[in-house]
mmCIF file of the C-alpha atoms, coordinates in Angstrom:
data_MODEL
# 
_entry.id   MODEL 
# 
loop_
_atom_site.group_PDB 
_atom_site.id 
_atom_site.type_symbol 
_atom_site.label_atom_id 
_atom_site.label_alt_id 
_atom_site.label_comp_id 
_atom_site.label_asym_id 
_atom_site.label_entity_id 
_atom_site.label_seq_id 
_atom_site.pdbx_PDB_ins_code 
_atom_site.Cartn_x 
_atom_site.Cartn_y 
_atom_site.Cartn_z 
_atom_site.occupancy 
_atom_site.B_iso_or_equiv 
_atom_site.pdbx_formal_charge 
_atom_site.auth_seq_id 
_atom_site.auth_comp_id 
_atom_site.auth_asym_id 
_atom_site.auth_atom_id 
_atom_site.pdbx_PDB_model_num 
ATOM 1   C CA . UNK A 1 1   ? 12.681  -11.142 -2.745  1.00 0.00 ? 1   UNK A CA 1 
ATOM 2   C CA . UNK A 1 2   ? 14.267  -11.680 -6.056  1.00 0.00 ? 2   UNK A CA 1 
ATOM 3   C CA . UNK A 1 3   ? 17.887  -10.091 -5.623  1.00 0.00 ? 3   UNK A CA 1 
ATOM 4   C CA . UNK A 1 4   ? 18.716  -8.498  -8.760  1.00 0.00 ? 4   UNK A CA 1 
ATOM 5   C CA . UNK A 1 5   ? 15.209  -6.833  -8.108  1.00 0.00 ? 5   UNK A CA 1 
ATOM 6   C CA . UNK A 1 6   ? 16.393  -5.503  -4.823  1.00 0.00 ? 6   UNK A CA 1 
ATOM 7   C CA . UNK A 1 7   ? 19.513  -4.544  -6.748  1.00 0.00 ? 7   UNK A CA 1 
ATOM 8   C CA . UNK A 1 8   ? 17.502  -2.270  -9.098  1.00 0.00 ? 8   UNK A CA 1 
ATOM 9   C CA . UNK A 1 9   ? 14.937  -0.750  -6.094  1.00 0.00 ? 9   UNK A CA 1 
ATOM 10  C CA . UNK A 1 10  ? 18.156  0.126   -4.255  1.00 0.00 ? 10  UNK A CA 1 
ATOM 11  C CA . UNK A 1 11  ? 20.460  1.660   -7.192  1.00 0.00 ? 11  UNK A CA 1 
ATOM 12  C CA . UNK A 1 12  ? 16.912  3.544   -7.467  1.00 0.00 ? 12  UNK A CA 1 
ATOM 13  C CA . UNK A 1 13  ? 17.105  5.333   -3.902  1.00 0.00 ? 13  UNK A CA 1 
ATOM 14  C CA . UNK A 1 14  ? 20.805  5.763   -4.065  1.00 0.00 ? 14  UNK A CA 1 
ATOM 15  C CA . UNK A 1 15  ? 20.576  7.686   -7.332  1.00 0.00 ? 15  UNK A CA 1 
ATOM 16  C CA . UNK A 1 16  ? 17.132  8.907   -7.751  1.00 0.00 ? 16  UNK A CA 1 
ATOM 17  C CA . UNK A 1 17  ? 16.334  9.892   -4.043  1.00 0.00 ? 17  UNK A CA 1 
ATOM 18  C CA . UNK A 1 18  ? 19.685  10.465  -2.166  1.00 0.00 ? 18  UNK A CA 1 
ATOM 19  C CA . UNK A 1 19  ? 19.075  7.849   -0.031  1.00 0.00 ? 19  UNK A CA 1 
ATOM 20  C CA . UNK A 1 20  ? 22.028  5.557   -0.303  1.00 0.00 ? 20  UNK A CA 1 
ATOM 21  C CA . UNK A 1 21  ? 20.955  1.474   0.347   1.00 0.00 ? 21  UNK A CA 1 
ATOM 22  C CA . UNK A 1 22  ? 21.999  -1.907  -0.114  1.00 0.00 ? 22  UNK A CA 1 
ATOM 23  C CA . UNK A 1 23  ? 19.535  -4.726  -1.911  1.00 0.00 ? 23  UNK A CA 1 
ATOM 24  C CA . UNK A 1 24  ? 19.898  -6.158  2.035   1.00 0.00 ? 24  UNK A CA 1 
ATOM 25  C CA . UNK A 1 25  ? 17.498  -3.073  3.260   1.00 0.00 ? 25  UNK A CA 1 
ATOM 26  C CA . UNK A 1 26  ? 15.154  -4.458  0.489   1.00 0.00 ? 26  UNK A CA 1 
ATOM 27  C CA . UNK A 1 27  ? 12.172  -6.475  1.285   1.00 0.00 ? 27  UNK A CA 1 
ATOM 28  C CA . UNK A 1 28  ? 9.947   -7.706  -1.645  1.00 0.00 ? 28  UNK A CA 1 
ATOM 29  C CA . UNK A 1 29  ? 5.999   -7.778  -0.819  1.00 0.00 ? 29  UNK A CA 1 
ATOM 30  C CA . UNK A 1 30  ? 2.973   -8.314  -2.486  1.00 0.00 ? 30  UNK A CA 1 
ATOM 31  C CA . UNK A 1 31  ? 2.319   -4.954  -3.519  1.00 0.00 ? 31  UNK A CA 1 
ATOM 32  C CA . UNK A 1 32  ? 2.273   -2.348  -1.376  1.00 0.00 ? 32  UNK A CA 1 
ATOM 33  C CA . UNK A 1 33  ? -0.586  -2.414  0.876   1.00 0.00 ? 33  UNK A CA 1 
ATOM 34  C CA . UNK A 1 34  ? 0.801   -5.765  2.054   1.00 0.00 ? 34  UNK A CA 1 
ATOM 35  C CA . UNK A 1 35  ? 3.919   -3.827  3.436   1.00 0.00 ? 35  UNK A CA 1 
ATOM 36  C CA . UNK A 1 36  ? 1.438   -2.596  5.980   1.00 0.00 ? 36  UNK A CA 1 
ATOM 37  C CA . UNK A 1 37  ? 1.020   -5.804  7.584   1.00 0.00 ? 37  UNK A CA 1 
ATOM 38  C CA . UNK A 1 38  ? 4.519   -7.045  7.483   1.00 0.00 ? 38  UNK A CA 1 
ATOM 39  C CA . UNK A 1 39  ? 5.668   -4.158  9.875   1.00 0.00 ? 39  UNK A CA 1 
ATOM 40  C CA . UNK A 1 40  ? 2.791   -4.195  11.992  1.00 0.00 ? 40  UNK A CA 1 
ATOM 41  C CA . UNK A 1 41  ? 3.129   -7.850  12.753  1.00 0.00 ? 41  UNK A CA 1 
ATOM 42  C CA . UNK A 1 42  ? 6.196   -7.122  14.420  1.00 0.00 ? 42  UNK A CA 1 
ATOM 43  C CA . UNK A 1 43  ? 6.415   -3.499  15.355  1.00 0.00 ? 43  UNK A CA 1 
ATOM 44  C CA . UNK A 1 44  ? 2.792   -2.804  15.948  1.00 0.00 ? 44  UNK A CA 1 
ATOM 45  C CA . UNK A 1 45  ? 1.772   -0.383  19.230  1.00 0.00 ? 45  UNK A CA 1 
ATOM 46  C CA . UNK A 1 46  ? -1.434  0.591   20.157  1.00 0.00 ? 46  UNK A CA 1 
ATOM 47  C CA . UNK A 1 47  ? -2.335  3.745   18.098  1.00 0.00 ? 47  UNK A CA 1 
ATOM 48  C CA . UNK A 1 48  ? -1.104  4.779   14.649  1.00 0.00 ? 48  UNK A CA 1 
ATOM 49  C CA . UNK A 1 49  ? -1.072  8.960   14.296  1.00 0.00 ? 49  UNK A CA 1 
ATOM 50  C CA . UNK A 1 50  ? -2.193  9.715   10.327  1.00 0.00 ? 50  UNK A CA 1 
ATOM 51  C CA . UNK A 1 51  ? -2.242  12.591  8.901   1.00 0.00 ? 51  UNK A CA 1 
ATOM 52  C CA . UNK A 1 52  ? -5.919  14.535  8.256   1.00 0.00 ? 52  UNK A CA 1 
ATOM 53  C CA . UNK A 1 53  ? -7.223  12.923  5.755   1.00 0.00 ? 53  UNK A CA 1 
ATOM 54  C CA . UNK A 1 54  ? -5.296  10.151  5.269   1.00 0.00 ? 54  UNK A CA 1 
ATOM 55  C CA . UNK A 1 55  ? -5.227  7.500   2.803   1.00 0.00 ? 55  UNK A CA 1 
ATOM 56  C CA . UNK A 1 56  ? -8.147  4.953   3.953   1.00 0.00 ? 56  UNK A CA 1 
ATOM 57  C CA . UNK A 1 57  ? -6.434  1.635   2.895   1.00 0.00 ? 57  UNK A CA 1 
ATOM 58  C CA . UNK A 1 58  ? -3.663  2.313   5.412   1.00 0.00 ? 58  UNK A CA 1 
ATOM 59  C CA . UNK A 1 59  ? -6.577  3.728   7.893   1.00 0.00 ? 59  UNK A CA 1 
ATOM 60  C CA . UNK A 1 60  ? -8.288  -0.112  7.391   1.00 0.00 ? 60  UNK A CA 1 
ATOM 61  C CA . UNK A 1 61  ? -5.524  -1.210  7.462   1.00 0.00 ? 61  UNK A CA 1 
ATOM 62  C CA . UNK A 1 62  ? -4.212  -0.370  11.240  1.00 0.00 ? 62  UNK A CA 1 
ATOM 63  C CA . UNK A 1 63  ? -7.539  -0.949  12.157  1.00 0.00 ? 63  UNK A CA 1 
ATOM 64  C CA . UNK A 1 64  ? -7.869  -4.497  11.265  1.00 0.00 ? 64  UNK A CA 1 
ATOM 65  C CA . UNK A 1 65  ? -4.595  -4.953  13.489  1.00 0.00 ? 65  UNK A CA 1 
ATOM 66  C CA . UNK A 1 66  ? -6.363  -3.513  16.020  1.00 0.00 ? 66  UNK A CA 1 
ATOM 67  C CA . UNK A 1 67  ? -5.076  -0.243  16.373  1.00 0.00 ? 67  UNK A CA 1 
ATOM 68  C CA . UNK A 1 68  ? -6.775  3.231   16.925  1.00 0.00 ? 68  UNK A CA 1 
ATOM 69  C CA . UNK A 1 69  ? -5.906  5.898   14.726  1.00 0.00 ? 69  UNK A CA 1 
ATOM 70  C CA . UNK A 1 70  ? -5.990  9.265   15.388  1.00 0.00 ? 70  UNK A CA 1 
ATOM 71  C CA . UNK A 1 71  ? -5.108  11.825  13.097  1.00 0.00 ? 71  UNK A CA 1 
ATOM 72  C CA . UNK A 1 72  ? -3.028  15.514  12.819  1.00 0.00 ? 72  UNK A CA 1 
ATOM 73  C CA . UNK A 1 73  ? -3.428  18.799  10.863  1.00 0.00 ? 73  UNK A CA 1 
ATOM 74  C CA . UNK A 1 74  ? -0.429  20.517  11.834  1.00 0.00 ? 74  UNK A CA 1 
ATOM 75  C CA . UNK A 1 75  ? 3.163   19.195  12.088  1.00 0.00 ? 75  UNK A CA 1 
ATOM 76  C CA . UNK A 1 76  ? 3.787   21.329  15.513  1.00 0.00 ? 76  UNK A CA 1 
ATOM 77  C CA . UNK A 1 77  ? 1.406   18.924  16.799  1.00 0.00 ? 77  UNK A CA 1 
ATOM 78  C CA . UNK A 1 78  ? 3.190   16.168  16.900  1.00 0.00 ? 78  UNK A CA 1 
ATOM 79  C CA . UNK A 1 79  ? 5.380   17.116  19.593  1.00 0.00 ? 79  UNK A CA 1 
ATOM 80  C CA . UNK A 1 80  ? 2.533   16.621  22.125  1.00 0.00 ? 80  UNK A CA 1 
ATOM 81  C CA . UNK A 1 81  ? 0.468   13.666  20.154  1.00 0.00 ? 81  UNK A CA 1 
ATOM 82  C CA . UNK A 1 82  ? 3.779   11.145  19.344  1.00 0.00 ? 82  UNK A CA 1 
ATOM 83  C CA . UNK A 1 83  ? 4.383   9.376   22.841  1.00 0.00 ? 83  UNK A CA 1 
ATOM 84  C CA . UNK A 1 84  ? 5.349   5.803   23.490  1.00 0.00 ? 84  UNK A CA 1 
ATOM 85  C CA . UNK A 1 85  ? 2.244   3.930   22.836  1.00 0.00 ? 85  UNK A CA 1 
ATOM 86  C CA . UNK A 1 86  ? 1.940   4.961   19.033  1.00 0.00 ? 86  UNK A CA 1 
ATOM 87  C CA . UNK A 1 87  ? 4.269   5.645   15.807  1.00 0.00 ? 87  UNK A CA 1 
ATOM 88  C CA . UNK A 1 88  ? 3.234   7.828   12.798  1.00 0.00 ? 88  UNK A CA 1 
ATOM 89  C CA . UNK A 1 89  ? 2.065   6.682   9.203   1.00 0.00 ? 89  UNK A CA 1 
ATOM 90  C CA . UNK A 1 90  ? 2.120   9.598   6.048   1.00 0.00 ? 90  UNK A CA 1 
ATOM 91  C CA . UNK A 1 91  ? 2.784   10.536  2.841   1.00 0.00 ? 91  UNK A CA 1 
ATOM 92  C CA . UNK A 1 92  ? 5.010   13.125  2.332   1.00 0.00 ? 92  UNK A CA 1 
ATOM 93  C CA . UNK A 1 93  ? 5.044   13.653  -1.549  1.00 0.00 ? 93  UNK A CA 1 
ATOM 94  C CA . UNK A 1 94  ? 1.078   13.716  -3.313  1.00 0.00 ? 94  UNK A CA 1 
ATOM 95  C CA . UNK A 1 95  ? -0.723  12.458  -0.337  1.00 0.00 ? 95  UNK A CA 1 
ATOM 96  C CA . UNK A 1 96  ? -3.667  10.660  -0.951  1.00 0.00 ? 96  UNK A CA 1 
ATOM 97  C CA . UNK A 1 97  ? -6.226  12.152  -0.960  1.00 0.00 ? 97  UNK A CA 1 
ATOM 98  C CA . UNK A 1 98  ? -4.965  15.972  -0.795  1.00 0.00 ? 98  UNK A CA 1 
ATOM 99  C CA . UNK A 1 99  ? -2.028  15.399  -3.107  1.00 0.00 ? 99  UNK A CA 1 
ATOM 100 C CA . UNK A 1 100 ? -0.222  18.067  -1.012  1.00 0.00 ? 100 UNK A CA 1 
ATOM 101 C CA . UNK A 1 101 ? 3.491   17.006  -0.492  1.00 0.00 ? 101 UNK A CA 1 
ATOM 102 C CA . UNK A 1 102 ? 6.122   18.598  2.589   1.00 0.00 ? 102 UNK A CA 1 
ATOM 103 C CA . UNK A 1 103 ? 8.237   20.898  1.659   1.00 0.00 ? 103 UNK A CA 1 
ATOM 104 C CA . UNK A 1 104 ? 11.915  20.077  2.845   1.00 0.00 ? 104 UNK A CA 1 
ATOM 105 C CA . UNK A 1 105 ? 11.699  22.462  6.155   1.00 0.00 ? 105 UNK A CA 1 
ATOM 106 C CA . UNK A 1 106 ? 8.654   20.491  6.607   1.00 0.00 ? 106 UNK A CA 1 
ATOM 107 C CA . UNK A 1 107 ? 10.342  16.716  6.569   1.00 0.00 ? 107 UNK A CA 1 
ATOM 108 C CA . UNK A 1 108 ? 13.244  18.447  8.282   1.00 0.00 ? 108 UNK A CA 1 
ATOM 109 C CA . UNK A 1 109 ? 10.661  19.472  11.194  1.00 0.00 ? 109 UNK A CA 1 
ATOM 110 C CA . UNK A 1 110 ? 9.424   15.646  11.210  1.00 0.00 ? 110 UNK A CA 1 
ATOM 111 C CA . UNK A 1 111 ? 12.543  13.892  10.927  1.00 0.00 ? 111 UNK A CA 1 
ATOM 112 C CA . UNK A 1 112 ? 13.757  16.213  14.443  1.00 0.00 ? 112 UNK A CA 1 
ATOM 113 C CA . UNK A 1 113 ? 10.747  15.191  16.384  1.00 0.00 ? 113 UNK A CA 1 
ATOM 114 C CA . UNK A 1 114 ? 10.988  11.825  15.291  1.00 0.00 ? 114 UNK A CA 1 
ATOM 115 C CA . UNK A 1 115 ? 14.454  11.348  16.453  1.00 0.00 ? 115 UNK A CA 1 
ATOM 116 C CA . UNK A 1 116 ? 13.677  13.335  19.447  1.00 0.00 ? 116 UNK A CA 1 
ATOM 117 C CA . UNK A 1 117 ? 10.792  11.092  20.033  1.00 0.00 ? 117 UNK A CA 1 
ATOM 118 C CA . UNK A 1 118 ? 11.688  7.890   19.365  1.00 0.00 ? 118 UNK A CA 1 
ATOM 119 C CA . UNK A 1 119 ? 8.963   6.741   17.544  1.00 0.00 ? 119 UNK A CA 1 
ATOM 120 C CA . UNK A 1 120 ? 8.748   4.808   13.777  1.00 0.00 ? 120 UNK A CA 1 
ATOM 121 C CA . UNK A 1 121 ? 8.394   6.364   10.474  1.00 0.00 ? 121 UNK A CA 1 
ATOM 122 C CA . UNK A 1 122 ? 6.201   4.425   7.942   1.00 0.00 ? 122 UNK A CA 1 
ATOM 123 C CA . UNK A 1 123 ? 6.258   6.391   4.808   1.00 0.00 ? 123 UNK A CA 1 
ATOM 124 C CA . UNK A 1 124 ? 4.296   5.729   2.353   1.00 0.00 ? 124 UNK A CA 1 
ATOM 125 C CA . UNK A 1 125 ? 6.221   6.733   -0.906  1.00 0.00 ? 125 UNK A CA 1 
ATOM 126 C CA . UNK A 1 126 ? 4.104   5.479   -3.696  1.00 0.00 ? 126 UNK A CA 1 
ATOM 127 C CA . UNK A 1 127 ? 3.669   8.890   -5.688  1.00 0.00 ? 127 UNK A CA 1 
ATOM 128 C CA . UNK A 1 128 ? 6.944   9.813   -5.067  1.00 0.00 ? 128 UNK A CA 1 
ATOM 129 C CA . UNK A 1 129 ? 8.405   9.262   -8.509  1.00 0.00 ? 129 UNK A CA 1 
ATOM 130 C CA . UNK A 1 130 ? 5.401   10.755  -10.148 1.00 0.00 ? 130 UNK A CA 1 
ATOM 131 C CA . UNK A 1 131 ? 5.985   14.676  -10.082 1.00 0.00 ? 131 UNK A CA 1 
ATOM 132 C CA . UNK A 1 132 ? 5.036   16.667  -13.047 1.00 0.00 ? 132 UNK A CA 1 
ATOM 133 C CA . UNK A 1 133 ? 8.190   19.011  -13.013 1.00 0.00 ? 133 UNK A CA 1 
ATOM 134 C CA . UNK A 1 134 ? 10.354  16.022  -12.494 1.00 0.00 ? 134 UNK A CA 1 
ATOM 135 C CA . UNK A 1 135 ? 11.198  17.363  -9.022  1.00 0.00 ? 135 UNK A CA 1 
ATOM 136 C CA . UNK A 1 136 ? 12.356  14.265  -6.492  1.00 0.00 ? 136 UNK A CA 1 
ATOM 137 C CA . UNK A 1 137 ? 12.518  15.364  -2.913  1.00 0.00 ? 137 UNK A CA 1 
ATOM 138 C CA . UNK A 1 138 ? 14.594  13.377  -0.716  1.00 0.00 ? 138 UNK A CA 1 
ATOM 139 C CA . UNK A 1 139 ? 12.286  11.530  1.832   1.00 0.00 ? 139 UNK A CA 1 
ATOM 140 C CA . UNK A 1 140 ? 11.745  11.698  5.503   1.00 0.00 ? 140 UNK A CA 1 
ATOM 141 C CA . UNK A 1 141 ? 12.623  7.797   6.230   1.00 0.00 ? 141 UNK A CA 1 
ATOM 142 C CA . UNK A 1 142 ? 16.420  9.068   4.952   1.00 0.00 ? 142 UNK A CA 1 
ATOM 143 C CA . UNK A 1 143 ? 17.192  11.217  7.810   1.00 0.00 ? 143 UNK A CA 1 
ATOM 144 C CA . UNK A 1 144 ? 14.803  9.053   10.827  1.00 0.00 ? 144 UNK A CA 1 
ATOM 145 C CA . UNK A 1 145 ? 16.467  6.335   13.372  1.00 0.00 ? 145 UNK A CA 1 
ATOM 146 C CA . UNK A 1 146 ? 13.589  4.078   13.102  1.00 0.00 ? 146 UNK A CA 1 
ATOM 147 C CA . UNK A 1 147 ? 11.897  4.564   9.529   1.00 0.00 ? 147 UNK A CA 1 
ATOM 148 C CA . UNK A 1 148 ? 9.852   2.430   6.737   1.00 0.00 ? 148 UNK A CA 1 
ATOM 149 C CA . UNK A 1 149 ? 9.742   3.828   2.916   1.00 0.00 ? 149 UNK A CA 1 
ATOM 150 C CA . UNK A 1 150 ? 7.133   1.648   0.681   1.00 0.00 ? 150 UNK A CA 1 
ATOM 151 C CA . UNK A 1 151 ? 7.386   2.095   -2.782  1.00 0.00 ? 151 UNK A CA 1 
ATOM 152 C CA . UNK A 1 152 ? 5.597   0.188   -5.526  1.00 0.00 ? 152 UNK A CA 1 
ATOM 153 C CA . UNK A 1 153 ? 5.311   -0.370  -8.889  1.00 0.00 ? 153 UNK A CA 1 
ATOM 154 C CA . UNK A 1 154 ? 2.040   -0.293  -9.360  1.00 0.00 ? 154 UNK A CA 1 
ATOM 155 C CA . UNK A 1 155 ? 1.912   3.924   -10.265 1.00 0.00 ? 155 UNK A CA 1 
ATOM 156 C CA . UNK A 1 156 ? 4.969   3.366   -11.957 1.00 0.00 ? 156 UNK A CA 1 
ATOM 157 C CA . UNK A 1 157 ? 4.538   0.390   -14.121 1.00 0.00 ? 157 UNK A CA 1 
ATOM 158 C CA . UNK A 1 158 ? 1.971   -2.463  -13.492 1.00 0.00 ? 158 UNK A CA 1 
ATOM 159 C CA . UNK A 1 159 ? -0.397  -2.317  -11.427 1.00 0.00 ? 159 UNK A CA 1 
ATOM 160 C CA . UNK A 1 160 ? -1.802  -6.064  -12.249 1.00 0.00 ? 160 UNK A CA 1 
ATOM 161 C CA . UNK A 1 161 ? 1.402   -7.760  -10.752 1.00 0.00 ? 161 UNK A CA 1 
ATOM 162 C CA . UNK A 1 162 ? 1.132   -6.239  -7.359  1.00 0.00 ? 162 UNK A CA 1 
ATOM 163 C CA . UNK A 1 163 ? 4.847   -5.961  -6.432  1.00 0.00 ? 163 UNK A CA 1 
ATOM 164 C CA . UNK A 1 164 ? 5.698   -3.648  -3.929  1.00 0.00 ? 164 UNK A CA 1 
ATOM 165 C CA . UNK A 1 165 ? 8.666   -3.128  -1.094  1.00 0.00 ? 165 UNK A CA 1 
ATOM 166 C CA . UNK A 1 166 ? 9.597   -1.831  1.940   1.00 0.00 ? 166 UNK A CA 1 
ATOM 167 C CA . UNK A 1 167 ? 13.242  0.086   2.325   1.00 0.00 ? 167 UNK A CA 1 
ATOM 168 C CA . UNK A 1 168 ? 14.418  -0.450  6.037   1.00 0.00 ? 168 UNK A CA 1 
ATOM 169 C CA . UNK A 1 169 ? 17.641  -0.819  7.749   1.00 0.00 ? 169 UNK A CA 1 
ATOM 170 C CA . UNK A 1 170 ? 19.040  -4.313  7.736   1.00 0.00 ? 170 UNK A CA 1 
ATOM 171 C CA . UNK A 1 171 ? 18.229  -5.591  11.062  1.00 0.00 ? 171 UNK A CA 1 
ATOM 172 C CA . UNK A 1 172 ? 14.718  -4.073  10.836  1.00 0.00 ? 172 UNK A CA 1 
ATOM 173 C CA . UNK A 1 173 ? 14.200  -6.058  7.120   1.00 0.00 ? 173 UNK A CA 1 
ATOM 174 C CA . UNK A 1 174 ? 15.601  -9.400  9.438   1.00 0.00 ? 174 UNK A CA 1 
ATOM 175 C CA . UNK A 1 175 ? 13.065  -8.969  11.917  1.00 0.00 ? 175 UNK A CA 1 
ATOM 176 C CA . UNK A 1 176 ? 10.412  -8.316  9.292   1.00 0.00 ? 176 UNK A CA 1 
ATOM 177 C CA . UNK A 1 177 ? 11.122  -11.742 7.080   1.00 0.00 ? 177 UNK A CA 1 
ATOM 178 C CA . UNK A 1 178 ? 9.423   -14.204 9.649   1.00 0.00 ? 178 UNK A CA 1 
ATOM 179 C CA . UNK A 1 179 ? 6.471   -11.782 9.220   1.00 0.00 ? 179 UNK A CA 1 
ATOM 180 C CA . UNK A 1 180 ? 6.460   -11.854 5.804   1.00 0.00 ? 180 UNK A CA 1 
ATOM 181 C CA . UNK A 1 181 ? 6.515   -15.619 5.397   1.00 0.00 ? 181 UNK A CA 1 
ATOM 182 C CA . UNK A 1 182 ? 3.705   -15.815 7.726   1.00 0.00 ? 182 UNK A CA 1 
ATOM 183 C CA . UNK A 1 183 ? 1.527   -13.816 5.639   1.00 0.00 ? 183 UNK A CA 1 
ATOM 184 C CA . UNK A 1 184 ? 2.227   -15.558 1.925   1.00 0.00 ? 184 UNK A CA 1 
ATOM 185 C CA . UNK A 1 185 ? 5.759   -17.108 2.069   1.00 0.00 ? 185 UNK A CA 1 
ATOM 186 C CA . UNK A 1 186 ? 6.868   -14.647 -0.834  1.00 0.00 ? 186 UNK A CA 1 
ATOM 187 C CA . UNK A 1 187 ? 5.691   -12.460 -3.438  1.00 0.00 ? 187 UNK A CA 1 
ATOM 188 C CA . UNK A 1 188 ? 5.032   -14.748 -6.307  1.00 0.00 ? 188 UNK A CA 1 
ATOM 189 C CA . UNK A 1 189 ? 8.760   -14.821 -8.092  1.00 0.00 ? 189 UNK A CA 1 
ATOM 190 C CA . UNK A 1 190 ? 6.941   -14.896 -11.825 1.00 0.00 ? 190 UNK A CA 1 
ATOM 191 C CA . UNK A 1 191 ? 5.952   -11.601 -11.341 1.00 0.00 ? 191 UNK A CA 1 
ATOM 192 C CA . UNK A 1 192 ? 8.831   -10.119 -9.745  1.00 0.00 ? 192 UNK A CA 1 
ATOM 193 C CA . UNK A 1 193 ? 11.279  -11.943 -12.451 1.00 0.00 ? 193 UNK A CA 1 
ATOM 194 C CA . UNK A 1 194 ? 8.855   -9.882  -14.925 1.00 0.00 ? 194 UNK A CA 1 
ATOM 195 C CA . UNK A 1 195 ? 9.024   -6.611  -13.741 1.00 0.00 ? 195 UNK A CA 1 
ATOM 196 C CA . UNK A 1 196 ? 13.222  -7.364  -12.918 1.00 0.00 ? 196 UNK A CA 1 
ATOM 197 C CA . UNK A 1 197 ? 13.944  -8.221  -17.064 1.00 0.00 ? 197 UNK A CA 1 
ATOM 198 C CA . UNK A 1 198 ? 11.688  -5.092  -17.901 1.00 0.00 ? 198 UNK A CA 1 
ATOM 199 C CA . UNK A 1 199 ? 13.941  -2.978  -15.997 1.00 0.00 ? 199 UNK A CA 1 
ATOM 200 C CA . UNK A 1 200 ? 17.504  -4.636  -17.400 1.00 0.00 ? 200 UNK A CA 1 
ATOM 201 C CA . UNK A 1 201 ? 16.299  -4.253  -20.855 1.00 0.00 ? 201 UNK A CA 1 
ATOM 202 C CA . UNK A 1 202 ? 14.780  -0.647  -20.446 1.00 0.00 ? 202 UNK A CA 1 
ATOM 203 C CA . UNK A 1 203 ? 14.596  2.859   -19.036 1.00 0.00 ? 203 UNK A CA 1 
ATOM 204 C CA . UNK A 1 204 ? 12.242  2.690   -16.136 1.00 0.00 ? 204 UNK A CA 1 
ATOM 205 C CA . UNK A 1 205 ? 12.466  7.196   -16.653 1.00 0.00 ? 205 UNK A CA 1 
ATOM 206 C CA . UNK A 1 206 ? 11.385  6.891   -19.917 1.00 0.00 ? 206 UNK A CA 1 
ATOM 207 C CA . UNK A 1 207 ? 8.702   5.350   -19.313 1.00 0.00 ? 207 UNK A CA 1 
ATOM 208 C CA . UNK A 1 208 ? 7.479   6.721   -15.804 1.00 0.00 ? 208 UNK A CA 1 
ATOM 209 C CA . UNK A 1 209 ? 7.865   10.268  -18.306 1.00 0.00 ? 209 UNK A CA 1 
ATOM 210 C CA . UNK A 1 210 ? 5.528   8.876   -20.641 1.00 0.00 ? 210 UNK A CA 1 
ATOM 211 C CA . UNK A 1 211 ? 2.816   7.899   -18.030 1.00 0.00 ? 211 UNK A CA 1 
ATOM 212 C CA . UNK A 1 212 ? 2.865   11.598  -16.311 1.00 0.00 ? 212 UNK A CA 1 
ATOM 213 C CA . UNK A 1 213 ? 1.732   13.201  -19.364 1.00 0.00 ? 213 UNK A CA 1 
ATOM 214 C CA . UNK A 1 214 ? -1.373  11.035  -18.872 1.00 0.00 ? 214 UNK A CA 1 
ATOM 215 C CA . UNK A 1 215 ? -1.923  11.733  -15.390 1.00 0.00 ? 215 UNK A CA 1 
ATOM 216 C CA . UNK A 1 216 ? -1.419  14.958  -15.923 1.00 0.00 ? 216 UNK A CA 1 
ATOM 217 C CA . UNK A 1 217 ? -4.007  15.205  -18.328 1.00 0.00 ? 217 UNK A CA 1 
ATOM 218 C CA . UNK A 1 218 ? -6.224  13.760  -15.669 1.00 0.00 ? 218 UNK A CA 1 
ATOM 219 C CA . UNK A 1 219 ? -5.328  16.395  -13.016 1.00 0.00 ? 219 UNK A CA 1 
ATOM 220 C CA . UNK A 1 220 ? -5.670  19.245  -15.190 1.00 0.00 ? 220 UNK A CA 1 
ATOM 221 C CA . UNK A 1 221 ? -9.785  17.806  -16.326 1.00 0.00 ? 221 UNK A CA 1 
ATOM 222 C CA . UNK A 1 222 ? -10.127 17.041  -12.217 1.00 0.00 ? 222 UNK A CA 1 
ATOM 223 C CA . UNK A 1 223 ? -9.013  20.389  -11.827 1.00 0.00 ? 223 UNK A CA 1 
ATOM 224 C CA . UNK A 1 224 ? -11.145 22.135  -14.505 1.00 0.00 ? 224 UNK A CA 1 
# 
C-alpha cells in the first residue's frame, strides 16, 4: 500500500484508538471485505466461531474458503467453543446487524481467553469511528497476541473507491503480502493516492462529524 496512506491509518490508531502502530503493521486492500481473504489464505483453520447474528458477508465469506462457522451468544462460551481447529471473527463496536458494541469488561473478558487460548482475533472495526456521542473504545485486537483490526473507508468517506486495511503486527502483515498479491497484486494506487491527498489537505473528524448527523437521522426513523 501507498505509504503516506499507511502513515495516516496508523497516526489514526495511535491517537484516535490507543493503539500505538507503525505504517509497517499497515496492509492496504481492496476494501474491506477483501481483508477477509488475505488472512484466510494464510492463516485459515477449519471453523471460524461468529458471533449470533453475525455479519453475512464475513459468514460467505469463510464459507467460500471452506470453513464451517458456528456461532456464540454469550462470551463465557467461548472458553469451551475456541479450541485449536478454529479462531474467532466479530465486531465489537455497532455489530452488524445488532449494532450492539462490548463494553470494555466485555473486550477485557475476550482479550483473556484469547491469550489463554491461543487462537486469532479478526476484528472487524468498520463502525468503529462512527459513534453518535463521539465515544472511541479502544479495541480488542490492542490487547490480543495474535489479532487482525479491518478498518475502511468506505463508512467514513467513500464508499465507491473500495479502500480498506488490515492493522497486524509486522511479521503477520509479511506473511500476509504474498497473499495479497495473489488475489489482485495491489489495491489500485489511483484510488488510494485520492483518498491519501483528501486526508493531507483536510480534517478526516470534521467530516466523519458531519456524516453522523445523517446516520443518525436514519437510526432515529429505523427506530421510530
Amino acid at each position: 500500500g501507498l505509504l503516506e496512506l499507511r502513515k495516516i491509518i496508523a497516526d489514526m490508531y495511535s491517537s484516535k484508538f490507543d493503539f500505538p502502530t507503525s505504517a509497517d503493521e499497515i496492509l492496504i486492500t481492496t476494501g474491506s471485505q477483501q481483508a477477509f481473504d488475505t488472512i484466510l489464505k494464510v492463516f485459515a483453520k477449519d471453523e471460524m466461531m461468529v458471533q449470533n447474528p453475525s455479519y453475512i458477508g464475513a459468514i460467505n465469506a469463510f464459507k467460500t474458503m471452506g470453513m464451517s462457522v458456528k456461532g456464540f451468544d454469550e462470551i463465557d462460551e467461548l472458553h469451551d467453543l475456541l479450541n485449536c481447529s478454529n479462531d474467532l471473527y466479530l465486531m465489537s463496536d455497532f455489530q452488524n446487524p445488532t449494532s450492539q458494541s462490548y463494553s470494555m469488561q466485555q473486550r477485557q473478558k475476550i482479550t483473556n481467553i484469547l491469550n489463554q487460548k491461543e487462537n486469532i482475533l479478526i476484528e472487524d472495526g468498520a463502525y468503529s469511528l462512527l459513534s453518535f456521542d463521539e465515544t472511541i473504545m479502544r479495541p480488542i485486537s490492542a490487547d490480543c497476541k495474535n489479532a487482525f483490526h479491518l478498518g475502511s473507508f468506505s463508512k467514513i468517506l467513500s464508499p465507491g473507491l473500495r479502500v480498506g486495511w488490515i492493522r497486524a503486527k509486522k511479521e503477520s502483515i509479511e506473511k500476509l503480502l504474498v497473499s495479497k498479491e495473489s488475489i489482485d497484486l495491489h489495491t489500485p494506487t489511483l484510488n488510494q493516492m485520492i483518498i491519501s491527498n483528501y486526508l493531507q489537505e483536510n480534517d478526516l473528524s470534521k467530516h466523519i462529524k458531519k456524516i453522523k448527523l445523517d446516520y443518525k437521522k436514519r437510526a432515529e426513523f429505523m427506530s421510530e
